[in-house]
C-alpha positions in Angstrom: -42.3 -16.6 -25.1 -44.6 -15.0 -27.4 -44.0 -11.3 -26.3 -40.1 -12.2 -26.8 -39.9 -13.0 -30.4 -38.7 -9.6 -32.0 -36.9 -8.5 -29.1 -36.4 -9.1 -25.3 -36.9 -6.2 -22.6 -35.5 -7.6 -19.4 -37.4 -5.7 -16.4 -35.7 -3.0 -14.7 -32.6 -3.5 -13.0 -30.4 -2.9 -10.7 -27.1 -2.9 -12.0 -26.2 0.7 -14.0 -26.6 2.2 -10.8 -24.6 -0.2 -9.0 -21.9 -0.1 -12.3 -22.1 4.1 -12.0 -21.3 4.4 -8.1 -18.2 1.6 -8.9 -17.0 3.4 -11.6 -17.6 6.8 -9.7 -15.7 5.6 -6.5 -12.9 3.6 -8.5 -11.5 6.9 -10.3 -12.4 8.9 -7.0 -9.5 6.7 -5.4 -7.2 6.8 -8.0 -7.3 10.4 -8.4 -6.9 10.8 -4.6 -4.5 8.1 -5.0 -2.1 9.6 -7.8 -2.6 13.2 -6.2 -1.4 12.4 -2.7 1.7 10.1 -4.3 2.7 13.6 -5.8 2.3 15.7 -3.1 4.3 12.6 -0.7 1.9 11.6 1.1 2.3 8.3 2.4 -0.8 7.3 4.5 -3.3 8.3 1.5 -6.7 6.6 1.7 -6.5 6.4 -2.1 -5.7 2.6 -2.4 -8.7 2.0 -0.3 -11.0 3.5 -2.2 -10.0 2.7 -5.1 -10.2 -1.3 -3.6 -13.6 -0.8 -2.6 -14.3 0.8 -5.9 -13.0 -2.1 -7.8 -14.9 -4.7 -5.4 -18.5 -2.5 -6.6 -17.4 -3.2 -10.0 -16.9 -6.7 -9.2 -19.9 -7.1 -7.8 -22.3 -5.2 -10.8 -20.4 -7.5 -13.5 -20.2 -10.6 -11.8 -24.4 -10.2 -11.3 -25.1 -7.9 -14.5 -23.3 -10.7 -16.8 -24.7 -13.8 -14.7 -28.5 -12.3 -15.3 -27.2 -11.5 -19.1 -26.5 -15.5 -18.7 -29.6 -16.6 -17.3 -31.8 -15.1 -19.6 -29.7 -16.3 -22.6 -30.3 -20.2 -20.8 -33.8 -19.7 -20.7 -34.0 -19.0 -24.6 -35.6 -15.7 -24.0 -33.2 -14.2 -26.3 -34.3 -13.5 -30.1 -32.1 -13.4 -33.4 -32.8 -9.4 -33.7 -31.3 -9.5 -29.8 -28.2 -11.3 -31.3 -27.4 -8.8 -33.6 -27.5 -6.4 -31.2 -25.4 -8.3 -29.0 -22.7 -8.3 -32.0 -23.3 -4.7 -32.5 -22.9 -3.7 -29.0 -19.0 -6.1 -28.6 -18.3 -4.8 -32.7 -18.4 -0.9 -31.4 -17.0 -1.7 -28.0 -13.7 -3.3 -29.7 -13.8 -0.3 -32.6 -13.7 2.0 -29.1 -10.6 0.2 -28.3 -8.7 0.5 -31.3 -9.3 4.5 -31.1 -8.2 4.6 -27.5 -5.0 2.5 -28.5 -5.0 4.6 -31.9 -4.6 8.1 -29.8 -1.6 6.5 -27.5 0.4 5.4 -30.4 -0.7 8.9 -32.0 1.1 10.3 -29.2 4.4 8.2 -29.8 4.2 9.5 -33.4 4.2 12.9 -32.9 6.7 12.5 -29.9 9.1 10.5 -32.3 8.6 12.3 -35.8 7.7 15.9 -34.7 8.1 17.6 -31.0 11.2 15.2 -30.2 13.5 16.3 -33.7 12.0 20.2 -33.0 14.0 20.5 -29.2 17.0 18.9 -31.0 16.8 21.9 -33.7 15.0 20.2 -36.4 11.8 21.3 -39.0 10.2 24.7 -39.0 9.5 24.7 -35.3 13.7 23.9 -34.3 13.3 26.9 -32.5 12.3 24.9 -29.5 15.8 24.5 -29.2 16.7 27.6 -27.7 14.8 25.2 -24.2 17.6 23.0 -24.6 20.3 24.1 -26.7 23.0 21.3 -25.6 19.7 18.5 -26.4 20.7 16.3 -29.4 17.2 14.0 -30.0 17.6 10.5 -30.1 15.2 7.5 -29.6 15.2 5.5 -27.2 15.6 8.5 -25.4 18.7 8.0 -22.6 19.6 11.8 -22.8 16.5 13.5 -21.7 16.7 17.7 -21.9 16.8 17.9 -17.9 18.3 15.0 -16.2 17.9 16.5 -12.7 14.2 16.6 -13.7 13.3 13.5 -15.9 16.7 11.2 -14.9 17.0 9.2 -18.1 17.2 5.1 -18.2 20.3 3.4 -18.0 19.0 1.2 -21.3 16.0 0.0 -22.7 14.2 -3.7 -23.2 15.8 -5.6 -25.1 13.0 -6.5 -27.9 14.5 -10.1 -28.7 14.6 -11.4 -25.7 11.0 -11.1 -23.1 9.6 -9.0 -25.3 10.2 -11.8 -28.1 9.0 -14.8 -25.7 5.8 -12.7 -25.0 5.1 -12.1 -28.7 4.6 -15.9 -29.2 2.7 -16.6 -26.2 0.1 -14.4 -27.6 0.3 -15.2 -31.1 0.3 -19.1 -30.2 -3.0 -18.0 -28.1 -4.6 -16.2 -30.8 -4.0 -20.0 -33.0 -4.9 -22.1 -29.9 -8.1 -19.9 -29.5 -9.2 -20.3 -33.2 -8.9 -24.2 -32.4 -11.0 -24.2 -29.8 -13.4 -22.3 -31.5 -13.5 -24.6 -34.1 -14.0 -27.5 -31.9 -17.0 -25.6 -30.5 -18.6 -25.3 -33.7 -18.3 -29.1 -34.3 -19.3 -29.9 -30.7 -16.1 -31.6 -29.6 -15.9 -30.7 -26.0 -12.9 -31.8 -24.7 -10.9 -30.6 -27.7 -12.3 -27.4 -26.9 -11.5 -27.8 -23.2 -8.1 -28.6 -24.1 -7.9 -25.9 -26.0 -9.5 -23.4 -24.0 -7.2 -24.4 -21.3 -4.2 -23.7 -23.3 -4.9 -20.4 -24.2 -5.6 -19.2 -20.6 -2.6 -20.9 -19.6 -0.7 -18.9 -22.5 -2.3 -15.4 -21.3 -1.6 -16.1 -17.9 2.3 -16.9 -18.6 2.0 -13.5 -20.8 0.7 -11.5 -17.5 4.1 -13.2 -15.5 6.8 -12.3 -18.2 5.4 -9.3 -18.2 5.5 -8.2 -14.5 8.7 -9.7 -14.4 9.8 -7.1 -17.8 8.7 -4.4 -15.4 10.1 -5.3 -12.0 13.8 -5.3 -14.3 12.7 -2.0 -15.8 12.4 -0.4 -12.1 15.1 -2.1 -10.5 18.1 -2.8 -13.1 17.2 -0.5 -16.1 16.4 2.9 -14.4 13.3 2.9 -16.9 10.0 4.2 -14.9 7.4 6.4 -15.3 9.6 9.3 -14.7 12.1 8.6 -16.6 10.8 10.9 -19.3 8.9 10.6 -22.2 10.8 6.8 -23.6 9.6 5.9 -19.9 6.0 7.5 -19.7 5.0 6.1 -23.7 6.4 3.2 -23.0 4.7 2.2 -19.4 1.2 3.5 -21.2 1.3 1.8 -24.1 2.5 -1.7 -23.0 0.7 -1.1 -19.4 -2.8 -0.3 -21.0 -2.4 -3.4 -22.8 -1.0 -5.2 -20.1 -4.6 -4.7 -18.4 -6.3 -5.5 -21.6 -4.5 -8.7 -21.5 -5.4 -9.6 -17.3 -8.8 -8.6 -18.5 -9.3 -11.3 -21.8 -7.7 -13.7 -19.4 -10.7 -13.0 -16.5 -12.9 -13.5 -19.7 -11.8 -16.6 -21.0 -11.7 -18.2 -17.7 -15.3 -17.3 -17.1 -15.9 -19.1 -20.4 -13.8 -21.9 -19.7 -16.2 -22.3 -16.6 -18.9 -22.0 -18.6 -17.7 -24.7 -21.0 -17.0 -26.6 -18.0 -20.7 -26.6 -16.9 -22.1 -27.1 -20.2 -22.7 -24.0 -21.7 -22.9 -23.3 -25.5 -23.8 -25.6 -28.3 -23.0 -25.0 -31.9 -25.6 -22.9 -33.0 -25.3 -20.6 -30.0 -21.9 -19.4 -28.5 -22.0 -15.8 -28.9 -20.2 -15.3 -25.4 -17.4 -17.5 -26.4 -17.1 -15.7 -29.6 -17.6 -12.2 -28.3 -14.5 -13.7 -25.9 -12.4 -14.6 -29.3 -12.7 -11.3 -30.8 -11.5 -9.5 -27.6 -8.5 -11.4 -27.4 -7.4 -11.2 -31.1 -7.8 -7.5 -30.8 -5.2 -7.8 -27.7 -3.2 -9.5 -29.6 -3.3 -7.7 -32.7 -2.4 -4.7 -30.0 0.6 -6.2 -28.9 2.0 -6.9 -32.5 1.7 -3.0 -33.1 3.4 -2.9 -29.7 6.5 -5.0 -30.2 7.1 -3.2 -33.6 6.6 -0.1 -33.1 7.4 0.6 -29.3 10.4 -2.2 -28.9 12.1 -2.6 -32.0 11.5 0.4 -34.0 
């Protein structure tokens, strides 16, 4: 224990090369995957790999997070490790909020600048000379080539699913913070409760939410080529959609842990790390329902 006071140096391991050949093989498939969809292929191998793919980086995070565990147990883990522990998660959400920063960059500039210049509008109206019968409007169900991008039929209603979904995550955010504090006070089955709640919450989230879409394809006419209302909206709220599956994996993993003991209230970083990724979600998803459902 003495040699792991400032800082612990776990030996060398196996799982980046294990978490490089997933990652490697999972975007392998999906390109082969996307590519032969476009080129209408319909035996493609590219689901396959991208399974096996995914099952790799099962594998590297189910063992690279259970050693992370067991060393944390074992109280090898130093106050200076902490901290860069709460680094690491702080720069990993900031990461986040500029990859969700760029896609509702992209809405912006679709909305406010290239969609008014095809319907004649600003310095660059020129554009409209592409389409000169194109009059912009958003939600866009008039695209400037129907033949090429068929437009939908109507969008989501915001006040209904999209509504419901909003307070399931907002509720979870609350129910989270509760458990959290239960944690800190050492009430476990409070925080059990709790914890159970707001996995039960994200979970209902993930079902409204493949129901949204499944209405969108079939009833709606909005898909991913449906234009650019179709392809901002499918990114933005499908992104998140795997954010969300993602914090749920996360929180059940902690609820396990809780389960079997795990965490006291002087040490829960895990749980907390947790907590922050889900706010950010739902923080996400507020900016979502504005600005990409009722706006």
């Amino acid at each position: 224990m003495a040699s792991h006071q400032h800082y612990y140096v776990p030996a060398q391991s196996k799982w980046p090369i294990i978490a490089t050949i997933g990652m490697f093989i999972t975007v392998f498939g999906l390109g082969t995957w996307f590519n032969d969809m476009k080129a209408g292929h319909p035996e493609s191998h590219g689901p396959l790999i991208f399974f096996v793919g995914a099952l790799f980086l099962a594998y590297m995070l189910f063992g690279w997070f259970g050693a992370v565990v067991k060393e944390s147990r074992a109280g090898l883990y130093s106050p200076q490790l902490d901290r860069s522990f709460r680094w690491g998660m702080s720069w990993f959400i900031f990461s986040e909020v500029m990859f969700f920063l760029a896609f509702f960059g992209a809405l912006f500039y679709v909305r406010v600048l290239a969609g008014p210049w095809l319907g004649g509008d600003g310095a660059k109206g020129v554009a409209h000379m592409l389409w000169p019968t194109f009059e912009f409007t958003w939600p866009l169900l008039h695209t400037p080539d129907p033949k090429l991008f068929p437009p939908p039929k109507e969008v989501i209603d915001p006040w209904h699913l999209p509504l419901i979904n909003t307070i399931l995550l907002v509720s979870s955010s609350v129910t989270i913070t509760i458990a959290h504090h239960a944690l800190r006070r050492d009430h476990r089955g409070p925080l059990k409760f709790w914890m159970a709640l707001t996995i039960l919450l994200g979970l209902s989230f993930i079902a409204l939410q493949a129901f949204e879409y499944h209405e969108a394809y079939t009833k709606l006419g909005l898909t991913l080529g449906s234009g650019i209302y179709g392809a901002t909206f499918f990114m933005l709220t499908g992104f998140h959609g795997a954010h969300v599956t993602l914090g749920t994996i996360i929180l059940i993993v902690m609820f396990v842990r809780i389960l079997r003991g795990h965490f006291n209230p002087e040490k829960h970083f895990g749980f907390e790390a947790a907590s922050w990724y889900w706010h950010f979600v739902d923080v996400v998803w507020v900016g979502l329902f504005i600005f990409v459902y009722v706006l």
